[in-house]
C-alpha positions in Angstrom: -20.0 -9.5 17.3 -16.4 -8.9 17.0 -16.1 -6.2 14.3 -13.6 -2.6 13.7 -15.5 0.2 12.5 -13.7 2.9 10.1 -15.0 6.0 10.0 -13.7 9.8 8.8 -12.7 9.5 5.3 -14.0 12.0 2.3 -12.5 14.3 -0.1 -9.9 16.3 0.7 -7.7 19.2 -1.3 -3.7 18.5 -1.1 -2.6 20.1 2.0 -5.7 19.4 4.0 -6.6 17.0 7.2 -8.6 14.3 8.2 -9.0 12.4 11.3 -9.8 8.8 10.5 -11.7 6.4 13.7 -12.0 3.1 14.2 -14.5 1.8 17.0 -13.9 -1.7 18.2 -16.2 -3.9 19.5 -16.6 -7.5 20.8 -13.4 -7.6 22.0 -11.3 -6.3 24.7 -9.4 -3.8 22.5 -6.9 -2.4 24.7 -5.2 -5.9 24.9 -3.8 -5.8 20.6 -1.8 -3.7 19.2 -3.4 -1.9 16.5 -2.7 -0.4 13.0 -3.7 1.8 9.8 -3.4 -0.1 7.1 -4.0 1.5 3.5 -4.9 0.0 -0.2 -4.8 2.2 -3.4 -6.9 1.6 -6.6 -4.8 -1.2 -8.3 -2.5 -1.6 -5.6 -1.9 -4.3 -2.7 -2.0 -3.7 0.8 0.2 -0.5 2.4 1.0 -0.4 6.4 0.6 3.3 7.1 1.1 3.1 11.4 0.9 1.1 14.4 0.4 1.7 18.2 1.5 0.1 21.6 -1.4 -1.8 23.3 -1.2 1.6 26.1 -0.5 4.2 23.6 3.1 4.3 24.4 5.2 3.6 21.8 4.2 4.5 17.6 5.5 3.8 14.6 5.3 5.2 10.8 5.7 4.0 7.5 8.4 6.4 6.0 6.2 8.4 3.6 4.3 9.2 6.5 7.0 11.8 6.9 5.7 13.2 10.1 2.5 14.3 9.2 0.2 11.4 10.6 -0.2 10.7 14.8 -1.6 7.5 15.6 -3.8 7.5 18.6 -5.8 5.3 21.1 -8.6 5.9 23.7 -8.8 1.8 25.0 -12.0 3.3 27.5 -13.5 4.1 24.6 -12.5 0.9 22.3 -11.1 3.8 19.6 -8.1 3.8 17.3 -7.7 7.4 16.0 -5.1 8.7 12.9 -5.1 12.2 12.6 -3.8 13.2 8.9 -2.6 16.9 8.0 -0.9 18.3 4.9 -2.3 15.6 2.8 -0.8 14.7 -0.6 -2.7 13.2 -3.8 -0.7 10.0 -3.6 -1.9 9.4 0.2 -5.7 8.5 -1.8 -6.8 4.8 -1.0 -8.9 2.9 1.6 -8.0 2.9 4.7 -8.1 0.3 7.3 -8.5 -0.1 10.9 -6.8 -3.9 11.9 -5.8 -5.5 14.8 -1.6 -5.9 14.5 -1.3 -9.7 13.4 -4.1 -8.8 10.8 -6.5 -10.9 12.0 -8.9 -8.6 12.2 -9.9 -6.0 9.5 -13.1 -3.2 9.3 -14.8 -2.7 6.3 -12.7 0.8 5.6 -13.2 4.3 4.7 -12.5 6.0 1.8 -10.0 9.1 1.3 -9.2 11.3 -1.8 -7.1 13.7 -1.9 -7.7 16.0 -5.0 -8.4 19.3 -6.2 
């Protein structure tokens, strides 16, 4: 079965981390590029990040603001965002995809709140 599995999310206070994963399956993963993609209560979709199908080259949404790294392991079919100094407004689902967002996982959910 082709499928993306989120993992990682919870509650968090402002100013903390999470690491968010994503296992891919059914596929051979290391041959799409791959994104974070995030949804907030009442909002449409948000592109948070997307990697290079070797890792090499990154990119950011600007309120990223340097304080997300997008990562891959393609031996271990994982997509990897690591999250520090985390602000209220960063709160939403987030989603593994593949780049031409033809493939989603169900998400995982992060709140960041006191």
């Amino acid at each position: 079965e082709v499928r993306l599995v989120e993992s990682g999310g919870g509650l968090v206070q402002p100013g903390g981390s999470l690491r968010l994963s994503c296992a891919a399956s059914g596929f051979t993963f290391g041959s799409y590029t791959a994104s974070w993609v995030r949804q907030a209560p009442g909002k449409g979709p948000e592109w948070v990040s997307v990697i290079s199908t070797d890792g090499g080259n990154t990119y950011y949404a600007d309120f990223v603001e340097g304080r997300f790294t997008i990562s891959r392991d393609n031996a271990k079919n994982t997509l990897s965002l690591q999250m520090n100094n985390l602000k209220p407004e960063d709160t939403a689902m987030y989603y593994c995809t593949k780049w031409d967002g033809s493939l989603w996982g169900q998400g995982t959910q992060v709140t960041v709140s006191s």
